[in-house]
C-alpha positions, 0 to 999 in steps of 0.5 A, spaced: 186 776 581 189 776 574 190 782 571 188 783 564 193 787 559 192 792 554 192 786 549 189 781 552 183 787 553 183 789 545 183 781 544 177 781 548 174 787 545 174 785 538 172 778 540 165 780 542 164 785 536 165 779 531 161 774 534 156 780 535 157 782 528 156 775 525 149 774 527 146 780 522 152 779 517 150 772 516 142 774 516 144 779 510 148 773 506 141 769 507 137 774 503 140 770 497 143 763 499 140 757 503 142 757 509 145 749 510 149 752 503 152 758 507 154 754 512 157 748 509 161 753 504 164 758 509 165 752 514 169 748 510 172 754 507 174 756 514 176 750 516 182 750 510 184 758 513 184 755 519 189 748 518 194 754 514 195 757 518 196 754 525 199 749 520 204 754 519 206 755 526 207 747 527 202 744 531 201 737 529 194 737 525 193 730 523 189 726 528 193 719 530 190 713 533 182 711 533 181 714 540 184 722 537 179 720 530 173 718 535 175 725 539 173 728 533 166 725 531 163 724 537 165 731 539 163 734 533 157 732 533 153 736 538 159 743 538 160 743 530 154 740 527 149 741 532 150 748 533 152 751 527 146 747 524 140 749 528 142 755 528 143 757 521 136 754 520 134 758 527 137 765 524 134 764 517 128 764 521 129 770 525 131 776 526 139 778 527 139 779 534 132 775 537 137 769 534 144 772 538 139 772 545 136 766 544 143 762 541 148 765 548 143 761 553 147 757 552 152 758 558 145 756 563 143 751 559 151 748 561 150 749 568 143 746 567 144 739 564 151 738 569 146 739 575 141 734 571 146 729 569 153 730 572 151 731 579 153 738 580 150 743 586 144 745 584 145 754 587 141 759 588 144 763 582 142 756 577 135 758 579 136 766 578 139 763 571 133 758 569 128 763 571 131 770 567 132 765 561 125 763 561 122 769 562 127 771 556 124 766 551 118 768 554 118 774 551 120 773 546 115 767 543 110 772 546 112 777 541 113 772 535 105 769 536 104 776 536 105 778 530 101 775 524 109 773 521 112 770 526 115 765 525 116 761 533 119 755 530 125 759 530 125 760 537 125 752 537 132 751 533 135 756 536 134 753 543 136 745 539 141 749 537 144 752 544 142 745 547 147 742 543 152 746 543 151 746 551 152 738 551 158 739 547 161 743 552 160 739 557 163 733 553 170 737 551 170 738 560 170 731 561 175 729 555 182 726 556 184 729 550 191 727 547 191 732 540 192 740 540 185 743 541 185 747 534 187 740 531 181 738 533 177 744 532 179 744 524 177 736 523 170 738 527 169 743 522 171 739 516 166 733 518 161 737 519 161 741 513 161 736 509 155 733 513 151 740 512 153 740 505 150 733 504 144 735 508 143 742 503 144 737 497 138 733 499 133 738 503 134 745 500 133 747 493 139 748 487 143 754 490 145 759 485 152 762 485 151 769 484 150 774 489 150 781 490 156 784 493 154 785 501 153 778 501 159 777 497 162 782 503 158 777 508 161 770 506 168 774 506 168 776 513 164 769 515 170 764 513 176 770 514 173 773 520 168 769 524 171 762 523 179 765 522 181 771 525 176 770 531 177 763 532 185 765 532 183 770 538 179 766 542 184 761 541 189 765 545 185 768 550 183 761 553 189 760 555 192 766 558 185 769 562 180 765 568 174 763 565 170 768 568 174 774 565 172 770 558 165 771 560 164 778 560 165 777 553 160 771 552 155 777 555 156 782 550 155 779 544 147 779 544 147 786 546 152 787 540 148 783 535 142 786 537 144 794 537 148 792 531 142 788 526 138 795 525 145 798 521 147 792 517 140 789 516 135 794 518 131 790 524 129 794 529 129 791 536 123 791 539 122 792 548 121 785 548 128 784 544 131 789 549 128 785 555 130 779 552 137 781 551 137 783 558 133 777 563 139 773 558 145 777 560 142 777 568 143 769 567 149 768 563 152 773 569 149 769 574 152 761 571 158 765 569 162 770 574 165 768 579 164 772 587 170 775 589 
């Protein structure tokens, strides 16, 4: 059993509550950008943060060769542009942490799809997994067609979005790659970007570039804090801890999200957002943690 140190756990600690924070913050910077505009800004603009400073602890980051450049497109697609695309459109769509729950079935649908297409076992814990996540995204459809403003689509981008991001992990599992995992992160980021910002050129309305300080607050923290700083820890912890102590992170974070939107966006979370956050957690701890 490895055992986790006093860093490793800070690293972890902050992890979550940056990945948890984002959801609400990003919420309150839609309040006055498009959401294609935000994220292709604070993408881009990570992206540069990123290749500075990893750049200055001497990793290699230029790709070489077709083989490293296509690592880059084809994975991109679906971890970079696929999720980071939906799912703004889905947080926009949303509540703060309605959209944290239904982006983190991820890890399930991972698991799903490698029984589906790549001949893993099918386990009662899979099952256990399925069922909590639908009964999840059941309840909280269920609280969206209940209200005359509700917007279920959101569900459905979020969901798009989850199932890329599950298909990208798979993809980067079964890749032999050559080039430094960061390097290729940066380069995802990049293409993606630009991708995102063409499509915000092309489906939303002109932005205006002058905003509230909070929202300012918000693009500050988005690209120095959740596409820097928590991507420099994630980083470092992939490394050095077993995938299922990892885990434990990737559950809190919609509890995090959740208990966090009603101080930074004032959405109060409903019983079916609680229960929701709940059948979500049961099945991300099902797929993801290990028996001793």
């Amino acid at each position: 059993m490895t055992t986790v140190t006093r860093r490793q756990l800070i690293g972890l600690v902050l992890l979550t509550l940056m990945w948890g924070l984002n959801w609400p913050i990003m919420k309150l910077a839609l309040r006055e950008l498009e959401p294609l505009h935000f994220r292709a800004l604070t993408m881009g603009l990570g992206a540069l943060a990123l290749a500075l400073w990893f750049g200055a602890l001497g990793l290699r980051l230029w790709p070489r060769g077709v083989a490293e450049w296509r690592d880059v497109l084809v994975l991109g697609l679906p971890n970079i542009l696929g999720w980071h695309a939906l799912s703004i459109v889905g947080v926009a769509h949303l509540p703060a942490g309605r959209a944290a729950i239904l982006g983190f079935t991820m890890p399930v649908w991972t698991v799903l799809l490698s029984v589906l297409f790549y001949r893993e076992r099918l386990t009662g814990r899979l099952l256990l997994a399925v069922c909590a996540v639908l009964l999840g995204i059941t309840l909280l459809l269920w609280n969206e067609l209940a209200q005359l403003a509700g917007r279920p689509a959101g569900i459905a981008w979020m969901q798009g979005a989850a199932f890329c991001w599950a298909l990208g992990t798979i993809w980067m599992r079964r890749a032999r790659l050559t080039l430094p995992a960061e390097t290729l992160v940066i380069w995802m980021m990049l293409w993606s970007a630009l991708a995102i910002q063409g499509l915000a050129v092309w489906l939303e309305p002109p932005q205006a570039w002058s905003f509230s300080l909070p929202v300012w607050a918000s693009l500050v923290w988005s690209v120095l804090i959740n596409y820097g700083a928590a991507q420099v820890i994630w980083f470092a912890l992939a490394r050095q801890l077993p995938a299922s102590t990892s885990a434990m992170s990737v559950m809190a974070v919609p509890l995090v999200g959740v208990l966090s939107a009603p101080l930074i966006v004032g959405e109060w979370p409903s019983w079916q957002d609680l229960a929701a956050m709940l059948s979500v957690v049961v099945a991300i701890g099902a797929v993801l943690l290990r028996r001793d």
